[in-house]
N, CA and C of each residue as an Amber inpcrd file, in Angstrom:
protein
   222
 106.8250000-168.6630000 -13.4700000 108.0940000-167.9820000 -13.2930000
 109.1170000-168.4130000 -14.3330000 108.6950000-168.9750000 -15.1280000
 109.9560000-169.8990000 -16.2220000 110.3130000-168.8820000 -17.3200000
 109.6780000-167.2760000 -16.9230000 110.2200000-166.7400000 -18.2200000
 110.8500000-165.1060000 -17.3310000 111.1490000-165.0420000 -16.1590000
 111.5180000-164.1340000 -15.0890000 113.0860000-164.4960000 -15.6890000
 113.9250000-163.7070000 -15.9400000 115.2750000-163.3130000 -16.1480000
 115.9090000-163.7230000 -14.7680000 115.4120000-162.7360000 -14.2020000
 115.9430000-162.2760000 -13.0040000 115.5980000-163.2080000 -11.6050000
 115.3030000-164.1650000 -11.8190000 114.4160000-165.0670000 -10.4970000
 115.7250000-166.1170000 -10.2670000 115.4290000-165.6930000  -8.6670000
 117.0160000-166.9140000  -8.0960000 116.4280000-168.1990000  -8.3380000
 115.3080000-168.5880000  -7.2420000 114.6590000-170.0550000  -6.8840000
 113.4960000-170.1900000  -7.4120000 113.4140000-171.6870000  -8.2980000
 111.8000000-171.6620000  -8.6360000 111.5180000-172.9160000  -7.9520000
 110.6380000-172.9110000  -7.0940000 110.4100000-174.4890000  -6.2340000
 109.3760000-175.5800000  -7.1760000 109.5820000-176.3470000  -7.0810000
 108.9150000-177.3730000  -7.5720000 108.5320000-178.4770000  -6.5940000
 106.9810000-178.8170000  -6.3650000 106.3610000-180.1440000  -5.7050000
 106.0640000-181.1680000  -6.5610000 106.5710000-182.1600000  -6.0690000
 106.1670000-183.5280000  -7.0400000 104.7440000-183.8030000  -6.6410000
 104.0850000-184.1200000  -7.9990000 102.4880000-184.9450000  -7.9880000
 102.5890000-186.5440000  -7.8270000 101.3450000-186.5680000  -7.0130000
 100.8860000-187.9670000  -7.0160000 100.5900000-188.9810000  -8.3070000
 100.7380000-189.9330000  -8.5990000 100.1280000-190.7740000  -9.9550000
  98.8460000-190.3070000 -10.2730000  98.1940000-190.5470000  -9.5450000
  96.7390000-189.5620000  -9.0060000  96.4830000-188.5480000 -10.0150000
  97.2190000-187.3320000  -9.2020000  97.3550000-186.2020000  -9.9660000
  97.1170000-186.1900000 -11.2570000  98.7180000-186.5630000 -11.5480000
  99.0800000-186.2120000 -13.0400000  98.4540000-187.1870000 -13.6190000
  97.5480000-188.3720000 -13.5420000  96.6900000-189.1170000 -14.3220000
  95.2840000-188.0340000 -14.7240000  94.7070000-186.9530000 -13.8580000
  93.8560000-186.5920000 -13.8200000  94.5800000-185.1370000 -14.6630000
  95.2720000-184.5330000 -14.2080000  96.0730000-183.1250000 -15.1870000
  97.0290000-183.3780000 -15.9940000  96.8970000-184.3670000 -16.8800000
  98.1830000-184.6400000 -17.9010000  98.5100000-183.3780000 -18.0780000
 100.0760000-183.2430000 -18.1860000 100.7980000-181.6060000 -18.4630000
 101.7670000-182.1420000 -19.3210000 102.5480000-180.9090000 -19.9180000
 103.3030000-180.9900000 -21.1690000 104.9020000-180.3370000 -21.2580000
 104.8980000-180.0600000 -19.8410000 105.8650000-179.8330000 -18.9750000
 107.4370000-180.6510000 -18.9870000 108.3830000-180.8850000 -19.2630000
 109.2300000-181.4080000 -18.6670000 110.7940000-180.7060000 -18.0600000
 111.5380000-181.6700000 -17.3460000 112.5070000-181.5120000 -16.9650000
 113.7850000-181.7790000 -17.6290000 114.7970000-181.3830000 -17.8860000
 116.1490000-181.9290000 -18.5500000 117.1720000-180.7280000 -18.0360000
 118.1420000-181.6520000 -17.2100000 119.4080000-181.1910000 -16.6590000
 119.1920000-179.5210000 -15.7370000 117.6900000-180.1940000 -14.6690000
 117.4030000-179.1890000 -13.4530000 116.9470000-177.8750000 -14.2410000
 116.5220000-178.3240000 -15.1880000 116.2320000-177.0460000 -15.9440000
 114.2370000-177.4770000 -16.3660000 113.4260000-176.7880000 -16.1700000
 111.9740000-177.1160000 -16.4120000 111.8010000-176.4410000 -17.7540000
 110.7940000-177.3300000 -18.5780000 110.6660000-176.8020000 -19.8860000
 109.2110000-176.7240000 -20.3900000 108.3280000-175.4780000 -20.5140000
 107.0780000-175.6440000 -20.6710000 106.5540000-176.6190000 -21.6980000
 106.9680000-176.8580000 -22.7550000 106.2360000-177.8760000 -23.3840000
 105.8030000-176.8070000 -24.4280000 105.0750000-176.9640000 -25.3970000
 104.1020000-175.9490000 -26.5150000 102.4470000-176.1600000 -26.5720000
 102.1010000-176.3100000 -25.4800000 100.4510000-176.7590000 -25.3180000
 100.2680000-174.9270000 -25.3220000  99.2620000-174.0000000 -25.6580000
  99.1830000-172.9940000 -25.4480000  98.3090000-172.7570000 -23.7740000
  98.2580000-171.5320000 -23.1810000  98.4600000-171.4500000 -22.1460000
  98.9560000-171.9990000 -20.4060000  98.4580000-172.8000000 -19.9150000
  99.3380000-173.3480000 -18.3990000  99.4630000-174.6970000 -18.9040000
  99.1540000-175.2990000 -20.1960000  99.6030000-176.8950000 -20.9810000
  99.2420000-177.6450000 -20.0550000  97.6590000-177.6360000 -19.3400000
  96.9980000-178.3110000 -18.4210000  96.0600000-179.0170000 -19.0190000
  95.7250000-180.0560000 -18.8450000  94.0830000-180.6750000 -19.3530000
  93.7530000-181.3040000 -18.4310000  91.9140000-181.3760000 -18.5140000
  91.1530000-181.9480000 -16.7600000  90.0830000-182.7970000 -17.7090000
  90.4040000-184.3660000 -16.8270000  89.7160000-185.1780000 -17.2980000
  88.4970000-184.9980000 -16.1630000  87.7300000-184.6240000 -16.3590000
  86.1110000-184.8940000 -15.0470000  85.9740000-186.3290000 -15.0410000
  85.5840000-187.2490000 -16.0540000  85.3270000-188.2670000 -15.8460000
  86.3500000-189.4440000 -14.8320000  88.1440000-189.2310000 -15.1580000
  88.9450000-190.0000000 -14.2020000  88.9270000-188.9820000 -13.2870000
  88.8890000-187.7620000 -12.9460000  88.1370000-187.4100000 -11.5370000
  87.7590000-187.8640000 -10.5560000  86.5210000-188.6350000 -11.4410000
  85.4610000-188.6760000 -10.4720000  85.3190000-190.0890000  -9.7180000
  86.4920000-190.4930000 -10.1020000  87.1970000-191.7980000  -9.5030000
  88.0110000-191.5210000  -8.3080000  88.5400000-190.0920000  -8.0040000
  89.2080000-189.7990000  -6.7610000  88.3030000-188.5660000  -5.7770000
  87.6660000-188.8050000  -5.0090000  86.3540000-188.0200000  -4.3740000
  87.9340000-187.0260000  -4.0530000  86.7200000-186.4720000  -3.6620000
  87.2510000-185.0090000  -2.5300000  87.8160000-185.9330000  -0.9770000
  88.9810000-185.3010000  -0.6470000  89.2320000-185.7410000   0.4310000
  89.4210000-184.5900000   1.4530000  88.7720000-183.9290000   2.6470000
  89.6100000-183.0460000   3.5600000  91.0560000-183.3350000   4.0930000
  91.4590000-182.3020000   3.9850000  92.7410000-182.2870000   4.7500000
  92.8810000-181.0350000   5.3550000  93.5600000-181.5790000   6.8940000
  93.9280000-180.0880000   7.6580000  95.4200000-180.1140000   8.1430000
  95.5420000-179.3000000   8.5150000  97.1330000-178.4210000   8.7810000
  97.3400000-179.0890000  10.2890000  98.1410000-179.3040000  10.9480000
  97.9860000-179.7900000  12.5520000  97.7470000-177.9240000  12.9500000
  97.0550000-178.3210000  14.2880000  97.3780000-177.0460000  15.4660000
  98.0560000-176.3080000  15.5140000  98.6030000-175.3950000  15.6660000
 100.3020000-174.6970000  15.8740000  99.7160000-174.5320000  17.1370000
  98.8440000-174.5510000  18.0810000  98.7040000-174.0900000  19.3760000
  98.3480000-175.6930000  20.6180000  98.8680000-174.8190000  21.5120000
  98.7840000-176.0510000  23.1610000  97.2390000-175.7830000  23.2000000
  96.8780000-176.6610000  24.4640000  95.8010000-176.7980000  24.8700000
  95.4320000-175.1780000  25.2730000  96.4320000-174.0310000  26.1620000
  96.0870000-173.3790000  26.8060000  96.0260000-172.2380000  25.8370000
  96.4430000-172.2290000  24.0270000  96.4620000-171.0800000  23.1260000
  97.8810000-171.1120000  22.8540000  98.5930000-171.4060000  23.4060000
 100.0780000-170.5660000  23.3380000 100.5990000-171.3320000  21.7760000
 101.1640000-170.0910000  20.6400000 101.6030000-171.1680000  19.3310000
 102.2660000-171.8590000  19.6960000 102.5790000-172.1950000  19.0510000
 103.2710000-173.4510000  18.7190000 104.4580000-174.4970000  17.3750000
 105.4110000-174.9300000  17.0730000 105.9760000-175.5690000  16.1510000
 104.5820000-176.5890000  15.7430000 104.5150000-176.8700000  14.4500000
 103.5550000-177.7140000  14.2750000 104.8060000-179.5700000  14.5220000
């Protein structure tokens, strides 16, 4: 979305050390403003090998439902 004119909100999630050890990006920030960097396309790179130092982990969402079905707030 960093090149939308017209866009109110662009959200941003912070990465883990983790992460960004494994997707170095080229990305930065200066004065709430995000700046792609000049890597050509998403300025992503994937190391497989430090990968394969962080397995796969599952993760799930809680319930939104009671015992009897009814939703629920998570």
């Amino acid at each position: 979305d960093l090149w939308v004119p017209n866009f109110g909100v662009q959200e941003y999630m912070g990465y883990s050390e983790q992460m960004l050890e494994v997707f170095p990006h080229n990305w930065t920030f200066d004065n709430g403003y995000m700046h792609p960097g000049d890597k050509p396309g998403l300025g992503i790179e994937f190391d497989e090998k430090l990968a394969a130092k962080y397995p796969y982990e599952p993760a799930y969402l809680p319930v939104a439902r009671l015992e009897d079905g009814t939703l629920w707030n998570w």
